[in-house]
N, C-alpha and C positions, 0 to 999 in steps of 0.2 A: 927347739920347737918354735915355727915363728909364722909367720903372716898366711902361710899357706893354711894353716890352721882355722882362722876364721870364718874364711868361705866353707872351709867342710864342714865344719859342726853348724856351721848355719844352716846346712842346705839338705843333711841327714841327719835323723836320729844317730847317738853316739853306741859302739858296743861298752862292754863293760870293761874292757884290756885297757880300749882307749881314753876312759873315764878316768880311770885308773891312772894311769899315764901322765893325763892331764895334772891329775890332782897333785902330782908328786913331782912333777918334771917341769910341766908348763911356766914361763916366765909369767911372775905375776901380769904384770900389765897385758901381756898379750890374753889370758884367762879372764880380763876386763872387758879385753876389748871384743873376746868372742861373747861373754854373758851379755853385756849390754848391744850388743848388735841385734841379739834372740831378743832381748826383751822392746827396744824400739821396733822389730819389726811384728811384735805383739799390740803393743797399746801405746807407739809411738812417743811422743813428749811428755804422756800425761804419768802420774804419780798420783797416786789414791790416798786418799786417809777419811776417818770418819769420827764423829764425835759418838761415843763411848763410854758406856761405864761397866766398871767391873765389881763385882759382888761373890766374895770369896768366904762363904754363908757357915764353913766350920772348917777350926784346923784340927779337933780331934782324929788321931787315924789307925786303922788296926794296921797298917800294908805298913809303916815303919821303914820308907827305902830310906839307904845308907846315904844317898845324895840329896837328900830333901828336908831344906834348914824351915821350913813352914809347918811338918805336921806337930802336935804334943799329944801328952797323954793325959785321958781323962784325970783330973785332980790338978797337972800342974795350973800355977798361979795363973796362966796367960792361956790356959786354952780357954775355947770360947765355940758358942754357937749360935747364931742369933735368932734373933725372934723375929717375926714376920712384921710388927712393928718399925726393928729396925731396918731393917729391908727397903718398908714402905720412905722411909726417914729418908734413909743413902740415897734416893732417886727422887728426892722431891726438889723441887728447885733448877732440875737440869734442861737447860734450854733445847730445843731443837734436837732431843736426844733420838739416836738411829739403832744405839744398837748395847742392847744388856748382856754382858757376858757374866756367866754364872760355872765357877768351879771350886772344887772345894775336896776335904779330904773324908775319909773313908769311915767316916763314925758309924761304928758297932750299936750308937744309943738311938738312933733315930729310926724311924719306921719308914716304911715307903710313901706313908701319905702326908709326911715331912715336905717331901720334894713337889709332893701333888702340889700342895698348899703353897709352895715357893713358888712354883713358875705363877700359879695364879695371882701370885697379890703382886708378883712384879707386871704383870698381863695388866693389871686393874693400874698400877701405880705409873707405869711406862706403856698406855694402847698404843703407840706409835713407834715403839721401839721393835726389833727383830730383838728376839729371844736364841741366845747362840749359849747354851749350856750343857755340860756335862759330857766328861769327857769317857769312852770306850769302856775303860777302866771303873766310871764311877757308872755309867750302865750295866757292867756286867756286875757289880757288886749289889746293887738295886735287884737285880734278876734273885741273887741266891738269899738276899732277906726278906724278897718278898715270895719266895717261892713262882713266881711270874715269869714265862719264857720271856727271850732278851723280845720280839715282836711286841710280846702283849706292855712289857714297860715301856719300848717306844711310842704303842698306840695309844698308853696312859700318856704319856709325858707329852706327845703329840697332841692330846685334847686338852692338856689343863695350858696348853702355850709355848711349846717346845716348835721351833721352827728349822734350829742350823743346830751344830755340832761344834766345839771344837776339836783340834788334831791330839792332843796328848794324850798320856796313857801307856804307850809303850814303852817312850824314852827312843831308844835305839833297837831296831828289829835283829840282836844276837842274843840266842840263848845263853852262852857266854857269861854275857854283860847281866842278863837279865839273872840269872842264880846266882851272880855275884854279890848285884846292889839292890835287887828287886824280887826275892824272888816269888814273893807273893802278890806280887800284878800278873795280868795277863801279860800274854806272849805274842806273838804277830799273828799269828792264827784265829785266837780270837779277837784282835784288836784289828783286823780285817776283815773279821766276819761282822762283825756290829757295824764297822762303818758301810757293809757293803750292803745290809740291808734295810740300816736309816736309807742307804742311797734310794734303794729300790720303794721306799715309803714318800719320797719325792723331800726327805732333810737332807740339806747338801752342808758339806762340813771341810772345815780346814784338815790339813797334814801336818805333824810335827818331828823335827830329829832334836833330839836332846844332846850337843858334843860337847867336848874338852872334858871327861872326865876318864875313865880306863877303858873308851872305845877304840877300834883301829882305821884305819885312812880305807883299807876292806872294806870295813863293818858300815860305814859312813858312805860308801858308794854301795854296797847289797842292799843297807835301808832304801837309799834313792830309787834301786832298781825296782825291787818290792814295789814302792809306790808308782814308780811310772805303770808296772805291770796292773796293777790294781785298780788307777785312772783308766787305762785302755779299758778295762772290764767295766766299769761303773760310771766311766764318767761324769763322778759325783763330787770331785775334791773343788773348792774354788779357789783355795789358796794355800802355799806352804812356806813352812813358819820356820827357819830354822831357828833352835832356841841356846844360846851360849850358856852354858853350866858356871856356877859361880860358888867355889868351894866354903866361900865366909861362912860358920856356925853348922858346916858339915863335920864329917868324920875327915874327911881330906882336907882340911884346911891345917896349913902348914906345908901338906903334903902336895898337894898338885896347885901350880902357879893356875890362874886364867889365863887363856888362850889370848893371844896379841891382837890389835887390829889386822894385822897382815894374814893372821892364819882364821880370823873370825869372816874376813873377806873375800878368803880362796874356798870356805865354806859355802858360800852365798853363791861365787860363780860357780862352783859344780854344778848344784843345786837347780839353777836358771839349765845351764847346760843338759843335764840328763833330764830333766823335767819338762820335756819337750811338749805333752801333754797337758801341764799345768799353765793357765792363762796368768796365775799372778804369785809373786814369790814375794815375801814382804821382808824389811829391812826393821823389826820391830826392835823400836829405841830404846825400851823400859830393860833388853837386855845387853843389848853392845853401845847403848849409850847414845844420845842426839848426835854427837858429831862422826862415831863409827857408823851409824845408818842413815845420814848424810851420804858420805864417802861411798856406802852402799848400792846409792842408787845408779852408780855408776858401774857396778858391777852384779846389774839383772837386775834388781829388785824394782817393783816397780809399783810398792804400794809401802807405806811406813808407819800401819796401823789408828790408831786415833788419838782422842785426848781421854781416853782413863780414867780422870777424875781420881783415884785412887787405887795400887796395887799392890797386894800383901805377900803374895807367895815369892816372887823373884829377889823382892826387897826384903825378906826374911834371910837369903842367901847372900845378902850381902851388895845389891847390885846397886849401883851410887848416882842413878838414873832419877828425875823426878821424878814424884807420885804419879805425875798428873799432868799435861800440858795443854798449854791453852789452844783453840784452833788459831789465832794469829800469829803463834809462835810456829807451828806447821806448817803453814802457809809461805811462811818467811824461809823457813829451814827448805822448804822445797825447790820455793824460787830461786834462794840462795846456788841451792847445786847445779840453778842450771835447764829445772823444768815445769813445768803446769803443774799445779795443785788442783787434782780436782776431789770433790764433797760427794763421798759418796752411800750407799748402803748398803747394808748385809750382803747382801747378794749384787752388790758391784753395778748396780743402777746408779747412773751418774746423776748427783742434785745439784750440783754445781760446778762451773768453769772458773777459776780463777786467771784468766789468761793474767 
């Protein structure tokens, strides 16, 4: 499979045979060269990133999935919940901040007006930041404790500060996978339906795939398809995330190795490739690492998230990635590969050129 390749998947949408195809047959490099062709003739030289912080407000969780080294259980030594104090704390001091991500796990002890009070004192603590929290999964569990259609929790959460979404919640869209490792999360059904009527509320939100744990090279293109179908409907996604699974302090550790950069990068290019619909695909470092999402941007990705300040859920799994990185070390990592660093915000308004 070789050069003729390029110009087709540039020039049409892919079916699912030939996705398929690709993902398994396609010579690496030539899989590069079709991803990054789609993504310069999207957003040309430039490369996205934005300064960042994240606030992962409880690891208490009833949902207990099999692949998730971050949730605990009420009592142990290390679970925690914070206070609106500390909230106020973690975001003080943060220069020129754009953008507050807020997720967290599924605690049975809090009430709905828990979260009211969270978006509002990060509102009060960060007025200049976009507010991108909570993801499908932690909406629809908001819905059944507070008795509250999933509309009326968005139109809460939308007035106390809720602006964007993130993608997670599902993991991977096979029911399969989902009564294996999860089976007490939502399903694609409903993790389609919340995000498709934040869509219609005017909250636009990331996509996420969850791989390298007992998904199949299938189930990782029927996700992708899912979503492109769902993009065409809504036109609400701004960006998708693929996220590398990392067995450290799971049930699979021993058991399944981490996926290689080779196979975390044929990821990536699918990803660009059937996502024809998706303007930006991000190469996000905190999970394949600064120098795999480097290498990334060479194959689609066309944005490599921000500077974090600090991350608890991925780094729980074991992931050997900074906390936190500075925007100069960004900037550098960008230019390094090769393209524009540009400074941006939630919603992909450009604040800066680094030519």
């Amino acid at each position: 499979m070789k050069t003729a390749l390029t110009e087709k998947y540039h020039n049409e949408p892919i079916s699912y045979k030939e996705a398929l195809d690709l993902f398994e047959k396609a010579d690496f490099l030539d899989l590069a060269q079709i991803a990054k062709k789609i993504k310069l003739s999207k957003t040309g030289n430039k490369v996205y990133f934005t300064i960042n912080k994240h606030i992962n407000y409880t690891n208490i969780c009833s949902s207990k999935c099999l692949m998730c080294a971050f949730y605990r259980n009420e009592g142990d030594k290390d679970a925690y919940t914070m206070s609106f104090d500390q909230v106020e704390k973690e975001l003080s001091g943060i220069e020129n901040l754009k953008e507050v991500h807020i997720v967290g796990a599924l605690n049975p002890k809090l009430d709905f007006s828990y979260y009211i009070k969270l978006l509002e004192t990060v509102k009060k603590a960060a007025p200049l930041a976009n507010i991108k929290a909570f993801t499908a999964a932690e909406i629809d569990f908001f819905s059944k404790i507070s008795s509250l259609s999933h509309t009326e929790v968005l139109e809460q959460l939308k007035k106390a500060g809720l602006q964007t979404m993130p993608g997670g919640g599902a993991e991977v869209f096979s029911e399969r996978v989902r009564k294996k490792l999860y089976p007490k999360k939502i399903g694609f059904e409903k993790w389609a339906y919340i995000h498709e009527l934040a869509h219609s509320m005017g909250i636009k939100s990331n996509a996420t795939l969850l791989f390298g744990h007992i998904e199949t090279k299938e189930e990782i293109i029927d996700h992708l398809f899912k979503l492109r179908q769902l993009q065409e409907k809504t036109k609400g996604f701004l960006c998708f995330v693929p996220l590398l699974f990392h067995p450290e302090n799971t049930v699979f550790e021993g058991h399944i190795q981490k996926k290689s950069a080779i196979e975390q990068l044929r990821v990536l290019a699918i990803s660009r490739i059937i996502l024809d619909n998706f303007d930006h695909i991000k190469a996000y470092w905190v999970m394949m690492s600064d120098s795999i999402s480097q290498v990334g941007l060479h194959f689609g990705a066309d944005d490599i998230d921000g500077t974090i300040e600090k991350e608890n859920i991925f780094h729980a799994a074991g992931a050997k990635s900074a906390s936190g990185l500075l925007s100069e070390k960004i900037i550098e990592m960008v230019k390094n590969a090769g393209f524009v660093p540009v400074l941006r915000d939630a919603l992909y308004n450009e604040i800066k050129v680094y030519e």
